[in-house]
C-alpha positions as CSV (number, residue, x, y, z in Angstrom):
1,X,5.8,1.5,0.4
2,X,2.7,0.3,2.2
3,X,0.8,-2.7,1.4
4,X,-2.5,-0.7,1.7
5,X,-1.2,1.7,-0.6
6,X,-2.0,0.7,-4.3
7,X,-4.6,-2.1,-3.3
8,X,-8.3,-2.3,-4.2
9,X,-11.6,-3.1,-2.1
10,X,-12.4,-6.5,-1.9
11,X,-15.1,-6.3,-4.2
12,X,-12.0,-5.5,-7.1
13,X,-10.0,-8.3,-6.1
14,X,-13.5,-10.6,-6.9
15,X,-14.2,-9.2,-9.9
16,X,-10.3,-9.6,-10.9
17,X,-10.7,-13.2,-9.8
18,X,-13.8,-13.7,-11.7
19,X,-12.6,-12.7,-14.7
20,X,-9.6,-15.2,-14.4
21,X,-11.6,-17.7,-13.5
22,X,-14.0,-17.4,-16.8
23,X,-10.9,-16.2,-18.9
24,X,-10.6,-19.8,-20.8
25,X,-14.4,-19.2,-21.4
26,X,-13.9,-16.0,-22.7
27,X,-11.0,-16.4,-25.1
28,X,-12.8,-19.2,-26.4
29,X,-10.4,-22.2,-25.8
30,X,-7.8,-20.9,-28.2
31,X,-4.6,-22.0,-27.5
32,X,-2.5,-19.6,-28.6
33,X,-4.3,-17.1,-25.9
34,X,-4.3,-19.6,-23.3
35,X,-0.7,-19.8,-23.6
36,X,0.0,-16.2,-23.4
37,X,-2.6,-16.8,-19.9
38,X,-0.5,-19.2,-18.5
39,X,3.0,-17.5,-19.3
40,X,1.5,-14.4,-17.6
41,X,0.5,-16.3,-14.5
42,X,3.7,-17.8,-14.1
43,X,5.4,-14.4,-13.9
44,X,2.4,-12.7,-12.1
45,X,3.8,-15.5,-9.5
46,X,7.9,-14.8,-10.1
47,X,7.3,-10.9,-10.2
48,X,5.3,-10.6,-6.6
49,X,8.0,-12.9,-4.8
50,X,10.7,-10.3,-6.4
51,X,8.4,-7.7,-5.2
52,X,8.2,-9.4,-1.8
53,X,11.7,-8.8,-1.3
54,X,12.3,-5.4,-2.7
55,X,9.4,-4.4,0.3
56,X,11.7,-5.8,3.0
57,X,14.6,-3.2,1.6
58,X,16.4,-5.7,-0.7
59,X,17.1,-5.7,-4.1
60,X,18.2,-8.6,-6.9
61,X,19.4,-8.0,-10.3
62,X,19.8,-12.2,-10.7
63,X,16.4,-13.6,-9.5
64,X,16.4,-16.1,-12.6
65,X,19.3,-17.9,-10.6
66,X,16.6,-18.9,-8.2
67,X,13.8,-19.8,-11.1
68,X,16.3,-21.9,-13.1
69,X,17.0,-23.8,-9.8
70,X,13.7,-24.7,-9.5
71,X,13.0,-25.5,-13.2
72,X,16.3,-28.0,-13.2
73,X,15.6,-29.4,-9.9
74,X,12.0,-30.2,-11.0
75,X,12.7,-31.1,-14.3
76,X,15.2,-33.4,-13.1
77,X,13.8,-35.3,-10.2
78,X,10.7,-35.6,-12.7
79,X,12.8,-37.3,-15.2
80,X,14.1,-39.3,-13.1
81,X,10.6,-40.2,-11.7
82,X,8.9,-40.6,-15.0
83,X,6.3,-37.5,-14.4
84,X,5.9,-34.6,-13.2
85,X,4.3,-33.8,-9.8
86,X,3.5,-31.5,-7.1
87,X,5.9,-33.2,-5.3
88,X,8.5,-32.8,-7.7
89,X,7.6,-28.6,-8.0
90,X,7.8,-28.2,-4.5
91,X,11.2,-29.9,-4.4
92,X,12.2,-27.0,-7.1
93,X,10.9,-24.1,-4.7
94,X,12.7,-26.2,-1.5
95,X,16.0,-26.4,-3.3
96,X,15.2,-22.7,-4.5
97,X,15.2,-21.3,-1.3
98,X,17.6,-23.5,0.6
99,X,20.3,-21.5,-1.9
100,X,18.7,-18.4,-1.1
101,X,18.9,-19.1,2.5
102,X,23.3,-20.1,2.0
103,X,23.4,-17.1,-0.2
104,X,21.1,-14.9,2.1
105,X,23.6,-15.7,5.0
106,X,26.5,-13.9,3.0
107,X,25.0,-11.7,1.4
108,X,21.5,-10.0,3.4
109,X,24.5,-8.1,5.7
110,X,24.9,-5.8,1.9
111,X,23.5,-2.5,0.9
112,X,20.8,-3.1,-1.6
113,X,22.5,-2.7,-4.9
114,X,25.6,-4.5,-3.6
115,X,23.0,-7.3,-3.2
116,X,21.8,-6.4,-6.3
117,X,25.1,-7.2,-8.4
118,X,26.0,-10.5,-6.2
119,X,22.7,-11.9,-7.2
120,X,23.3,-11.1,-10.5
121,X,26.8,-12.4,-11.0
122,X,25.6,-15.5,-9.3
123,X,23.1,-16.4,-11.9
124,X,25.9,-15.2,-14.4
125,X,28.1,-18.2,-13.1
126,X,24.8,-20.8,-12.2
127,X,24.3,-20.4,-16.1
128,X,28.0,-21.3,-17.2
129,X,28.5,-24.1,-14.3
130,X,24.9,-25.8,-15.9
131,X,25.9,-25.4,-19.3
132,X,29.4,-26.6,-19.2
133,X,30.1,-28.4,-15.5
134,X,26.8,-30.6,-15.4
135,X,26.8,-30.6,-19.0
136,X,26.4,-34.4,-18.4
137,X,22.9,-34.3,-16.8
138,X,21.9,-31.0,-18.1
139,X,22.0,-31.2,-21.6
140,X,24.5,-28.4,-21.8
141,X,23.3,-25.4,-24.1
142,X,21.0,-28.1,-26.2
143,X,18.8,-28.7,-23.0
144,X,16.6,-31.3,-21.9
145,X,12.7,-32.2,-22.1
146,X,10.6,-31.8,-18.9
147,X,7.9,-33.5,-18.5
148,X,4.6,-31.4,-19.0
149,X,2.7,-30.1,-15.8
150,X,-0.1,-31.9,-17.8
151,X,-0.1,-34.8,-20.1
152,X,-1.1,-33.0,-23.5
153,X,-3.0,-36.6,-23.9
154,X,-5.7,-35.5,-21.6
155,X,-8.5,-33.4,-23.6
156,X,-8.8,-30.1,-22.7
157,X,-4.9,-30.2,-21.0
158,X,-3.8,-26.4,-21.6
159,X,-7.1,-25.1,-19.5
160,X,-6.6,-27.9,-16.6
161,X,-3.4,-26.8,-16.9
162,X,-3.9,-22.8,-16.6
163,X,-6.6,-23.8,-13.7
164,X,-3.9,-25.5,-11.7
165,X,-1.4,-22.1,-12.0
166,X,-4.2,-19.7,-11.4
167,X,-4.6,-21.9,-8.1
168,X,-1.3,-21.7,-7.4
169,X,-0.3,-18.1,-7.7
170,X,-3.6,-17.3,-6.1
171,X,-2.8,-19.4,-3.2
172,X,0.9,-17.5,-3.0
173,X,-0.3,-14.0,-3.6
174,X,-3.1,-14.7,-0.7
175,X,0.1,-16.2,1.4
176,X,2.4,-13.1,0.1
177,X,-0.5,-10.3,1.4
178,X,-0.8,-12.1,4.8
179,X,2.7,-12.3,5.8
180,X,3.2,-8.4,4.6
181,X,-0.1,-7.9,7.0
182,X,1.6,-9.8,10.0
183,X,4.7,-9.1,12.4
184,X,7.1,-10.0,9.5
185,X,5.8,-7.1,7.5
186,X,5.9,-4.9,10.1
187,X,9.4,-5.7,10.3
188,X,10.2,-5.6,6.5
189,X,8.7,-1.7,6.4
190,X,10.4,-0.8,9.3
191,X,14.3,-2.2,8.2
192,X,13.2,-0.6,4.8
193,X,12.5,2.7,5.7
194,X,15.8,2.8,8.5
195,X,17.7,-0.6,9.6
196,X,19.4,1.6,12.2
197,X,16.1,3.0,13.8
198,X,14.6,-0.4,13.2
199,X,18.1,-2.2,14.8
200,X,17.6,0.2,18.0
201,X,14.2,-0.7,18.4
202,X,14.5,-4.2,19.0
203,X,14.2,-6.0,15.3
204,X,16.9,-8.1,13.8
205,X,17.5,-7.2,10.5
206,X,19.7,-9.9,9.4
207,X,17.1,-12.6,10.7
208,X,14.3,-10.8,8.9
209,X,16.2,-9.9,5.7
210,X,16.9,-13.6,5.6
211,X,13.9,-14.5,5.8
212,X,12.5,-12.5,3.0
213,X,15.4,-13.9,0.8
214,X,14.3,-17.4,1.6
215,X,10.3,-16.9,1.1
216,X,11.1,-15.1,-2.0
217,X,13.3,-17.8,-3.3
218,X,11.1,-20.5,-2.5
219,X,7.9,-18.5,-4.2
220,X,10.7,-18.1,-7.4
221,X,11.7,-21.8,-7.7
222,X,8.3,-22.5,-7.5
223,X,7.7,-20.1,-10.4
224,X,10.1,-21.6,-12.4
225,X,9.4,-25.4,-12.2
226,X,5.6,-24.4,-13.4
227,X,7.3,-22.5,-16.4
228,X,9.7,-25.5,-17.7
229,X,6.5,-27.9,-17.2
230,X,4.6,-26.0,-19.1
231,X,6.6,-25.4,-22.2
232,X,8.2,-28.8,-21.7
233,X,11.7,-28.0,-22.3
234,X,14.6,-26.2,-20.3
235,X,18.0,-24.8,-21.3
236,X,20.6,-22.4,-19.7
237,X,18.5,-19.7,-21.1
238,X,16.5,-19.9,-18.3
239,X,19.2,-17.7,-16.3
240,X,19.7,-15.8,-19.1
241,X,19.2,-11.2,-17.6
242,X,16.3,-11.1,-19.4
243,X,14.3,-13.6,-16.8
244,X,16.3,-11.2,-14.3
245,X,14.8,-8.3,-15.4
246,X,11.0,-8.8,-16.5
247,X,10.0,-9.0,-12.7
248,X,11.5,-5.7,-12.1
249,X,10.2,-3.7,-14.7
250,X,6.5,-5.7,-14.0
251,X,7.1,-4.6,-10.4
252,X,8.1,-1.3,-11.1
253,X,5.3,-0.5,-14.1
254,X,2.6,-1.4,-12.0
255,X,3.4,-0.3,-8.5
256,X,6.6,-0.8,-6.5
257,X,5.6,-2.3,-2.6
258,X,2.2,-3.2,-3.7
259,X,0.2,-6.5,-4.0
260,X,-1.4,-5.5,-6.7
261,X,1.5,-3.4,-8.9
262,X,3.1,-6.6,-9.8
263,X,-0.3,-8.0,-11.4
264,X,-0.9,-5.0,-13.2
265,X,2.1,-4.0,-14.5
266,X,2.3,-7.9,-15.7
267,X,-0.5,-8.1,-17.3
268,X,-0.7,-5.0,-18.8
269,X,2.8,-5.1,-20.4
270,X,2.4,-8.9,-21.3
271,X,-0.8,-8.1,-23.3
272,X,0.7,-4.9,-25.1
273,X,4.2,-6.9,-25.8
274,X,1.7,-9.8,-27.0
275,X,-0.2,-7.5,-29.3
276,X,3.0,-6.0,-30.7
277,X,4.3,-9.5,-31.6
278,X,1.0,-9.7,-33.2
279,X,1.1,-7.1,-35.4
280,X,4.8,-8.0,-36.8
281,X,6.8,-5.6,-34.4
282,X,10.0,-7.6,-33.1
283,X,12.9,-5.4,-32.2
284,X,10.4,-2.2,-32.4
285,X,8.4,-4.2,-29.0
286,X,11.8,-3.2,-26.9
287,X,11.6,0.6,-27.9
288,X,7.7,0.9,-27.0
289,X,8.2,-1.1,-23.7
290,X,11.2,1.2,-22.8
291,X,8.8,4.4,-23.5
292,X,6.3,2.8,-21.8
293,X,8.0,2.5,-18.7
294,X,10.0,5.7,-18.9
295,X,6.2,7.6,-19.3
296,X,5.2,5.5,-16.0
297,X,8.6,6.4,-13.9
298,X,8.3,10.3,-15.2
299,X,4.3,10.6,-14.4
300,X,3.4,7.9,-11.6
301,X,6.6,7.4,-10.0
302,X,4.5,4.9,-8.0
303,X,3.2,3.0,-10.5
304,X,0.0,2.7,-12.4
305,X,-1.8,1.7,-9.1
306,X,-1.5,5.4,-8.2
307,X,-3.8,6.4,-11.6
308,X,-6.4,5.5,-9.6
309,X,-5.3,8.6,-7.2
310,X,-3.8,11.1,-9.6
311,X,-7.1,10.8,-11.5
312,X,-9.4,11.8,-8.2
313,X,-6.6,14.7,-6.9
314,X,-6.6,15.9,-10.7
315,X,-10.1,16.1,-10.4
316,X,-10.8,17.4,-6.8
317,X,-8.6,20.5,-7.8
318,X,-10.6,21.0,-11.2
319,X,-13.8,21.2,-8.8
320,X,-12.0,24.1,-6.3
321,X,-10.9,25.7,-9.4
């Protein structure tokens, strides 16, 4: 996995922002699609900081531990404050990846899918300790209100609203692409491809790992305070596998190691999974997603950025044929 691999020229990445940018213009203010916009955003966000540390050699089958943690820690301090802030988001992604970084310390030392099932066993317990333990301040399995990332009294609130988390994920998949660019990526790719090798030759993988764990953590928490203040309301759910495993399969559907694979296969799976909902489809969604993804694994075992690829090498063969 390369970050150059499965990227597009600059001018792509405009256009792609352009069309964000206009998208409340172009779906005409409804809310309904606005929703779906922001939703996808959010886990456009939570997806690339799983992706971030699958490209340092990791893996996690329990990232929702780290998004709950920064839904309830936001939610909380916002309660507690009266509104909901910045401030009060950024505390979610601190807390986020100060867990990360106790658990990383345990745990980076592990083979990937050892990691894997640690993570996911310790957003198994996160989600009983929350709904039984702290109970109390949690709300249990009944939840509690979060105040909204904006008050729904201001006109026009869902598209200031989708504005602020376009700026936001922008601003972390900007931060995500420079990082993979610099030293730290260099590192990452190198412990991915052969800790020993990369060991002999002078890097640290624990201190790396670690710091991939923590980043992505922090990038998660964040990911999950913007999703609580946006649909107001958090519950144990929140940890539930499913929130585990939607980042992977996004990752995975659009391009593994990629900046742009985990934008792609988001969007692209939220609008068909969207669609389906629309036509009446509920358990029927799961089977189509499944064959989806299967069809994608099969066929372009690197995602659906390498269409782009197949297409051109499908063609350049035709031509010498």
């Amino acid at each position: 996995m390369q970050v150059a691999k499965g990227s597009y020229p600059w001018y792509s990445c405009g256009i792609a922002l352009g069309i964000a940018v206009l998208f409340p213009l172009l779906a005409g203010m409804s809310f309904h699609i606005l929703n779906v916009a922001i939703i996808m955003l959010i886990f456009i966000l939570f997806s690339s900081a799983w992706n971030f540390l699958a490209y340092s050699g990791q893996a996690s089958l329990g990232h929702a531990a780290f998004f709950g943690i920064g839904g309830y820690v936001s939610t909380l301090i916002a309660r507690s404050a009266g509104a909901t802030s910045f401030a009060t988001i950024l505390a979610g992604g601190c807390v986020a990846a100060f867990i990360g970084f106790l658990l990383g310390l345990t745990c980076v030392r592990l083979k990937e899918w050892f990691l894997a099932m640690v993570t996911f066993g310790f957003a198994v317990i996160l989600q009983v300790v929350v709904a039984s333990s702290l109970a109390a301040t949690t709300g249990g399995w009944d939840g509690i209100v979060s105040p909204r990332l904006i008050p729904v009294s201001l006109p026009n609130y869902l598209v200031i609203e989708y504005y602020v988390i376009l700026a936001v994920t922008v601003v972390s998949i900007v931060a995500i692409y420079l990082i993979l660019r610099s030293r730290a990526g260099l590192a990452f790719a190198a412990i991915r491809e052969n800790e020993t090798e990369a060991q002999a030759a002078g890097i640290n993988p624990v201190r790396w790992k670690l710091l991939a764990f923590t980043v992505s953590s922090f990038l998660t928490g964040i990911s999950g305070a913007l999703m609580v203040h946006h649909i107001g309301f958090i519950s144990p759910e929140i940890f539930s596998a499913d929130n585990s495993f939607w980042p992977i399969i996004y990752s995975i559907f659009g391009g593994l190691g990629t900046i742009s694979g985990p934008i792609i296969g988001t969007v692209i799976l939220t609008v068909v999974w969207d669609s389906l909902k629309e036509m009446g489809l509920t358990y029927e969604r799961f089977v189509i997603i499944g064959l989806l993804l299967i069809v994608v694994v099969i066929f372009l075992p690197k995602g659906l950025v390498s269409l782009p690829e197949k297409i051109r090498e499908r063609y350049a063969q035709r031509k010498k044929g």
